[in-house]
C-alpha positions, 0 to 999 in steps of 0.5 A, a space after each residue: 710705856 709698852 714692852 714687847 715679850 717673846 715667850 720661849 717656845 714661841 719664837 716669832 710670836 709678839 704679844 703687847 703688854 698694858 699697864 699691869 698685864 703680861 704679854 702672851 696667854 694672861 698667866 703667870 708664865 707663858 712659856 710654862 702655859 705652852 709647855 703643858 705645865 700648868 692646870 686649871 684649878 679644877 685640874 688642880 682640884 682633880 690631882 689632889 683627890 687623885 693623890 688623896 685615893 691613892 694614899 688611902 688605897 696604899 693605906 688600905 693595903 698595908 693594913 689588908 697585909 698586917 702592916 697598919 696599926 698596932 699590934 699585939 705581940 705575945 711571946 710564947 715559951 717553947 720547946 723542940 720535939 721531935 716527930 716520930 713515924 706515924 705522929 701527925 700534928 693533929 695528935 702531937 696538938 692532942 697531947 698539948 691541948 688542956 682538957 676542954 680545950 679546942 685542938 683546932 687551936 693548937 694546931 693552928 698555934 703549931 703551924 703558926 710557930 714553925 712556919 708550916 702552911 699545911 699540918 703535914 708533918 714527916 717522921 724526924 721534923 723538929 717542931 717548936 711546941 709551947 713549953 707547959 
C-alpha cells in the first residue's frame, strides 16, 4: 500500500512513498529540510570546528586576563604611612628595599598594593607598605 504525505510548508505538493521510503526530500523530516534546519554532514563537521575555536579563543582569552589556571597567592603583612611633602614612592621603596636588593622591585610591590597605575604619589596619600 502507498501513502501520500504533504509536507508543512509545501501545501500542494504530493510526493509517493515506496516501500520503506518517505515521501518528499529522502530525509528524516521534510519540513525541517525546507525550513533550512538541517545540514549536511559536512555542515555539521564545519559548526563543530567552529564551536571547538570559539572555545578555544574564549579559553585563550581569559587566560590572556589572569582568569585561567591556578594561581598563586601570597598575602603580604602591611602597614600604613603616611606620604610627607616631597616623598616620592622611588624613596619611601628605598627605605624598604633590603641592602642588595632591587628598588625596582619594590616600587612595582608598592603600586601592586595600593592600587596606583603610576608611582605619583601626593603629600598626605596613605600607602600600605610591607611591614618589616
Amino acid at each position: 500500500m502507498s501513502t501520500y504525505v504533504i509536507p508543512a510548508g509545501r501545501a500542494g505538493w504530493v510526493g509517493r512513498a515506496g516501500a520503506g521510503q518517505r515521501a518528499g526530500y529522502g530525509g528524516s523530516s521534510a519540513a525541517g529540510r525546507a525550513a533550512g534546519r538541517w545540514l549536511t554532514r559536512r555542515g555539521r563537521v564545519a559548526a563543530w570546528l567552529l564551536a571547538a575555536a570559539l572555545a578555544v579563543a574564549a579559553y585563550g582569552i581569559g587566560a590572556a586576563a589572569g582568569g585561567g589556571g591556578a594561581e598563586s597567592v601570597s598575602y603580604v603583612p602591611t602597614r600604613e604611612v603616611v606620604v610627607h611633602q616631597g616623598d616620592s614612592l622611588w624613596s619611601i621603596a628605598e627605605g624598604l628595599t633590603p641592602p642588595g636588593g632591587d628598588v625596582r622591585q619594590v616600587v612595582a610591590l608598592l603600586q601592586e598594593l595600593n592600587g596606583l597605575r603610576s608611582p605619583s604619589i601626593r603629600g598626605g596619600d596613605v600607602l600600605l607598605v610591607p611591614a618589616t
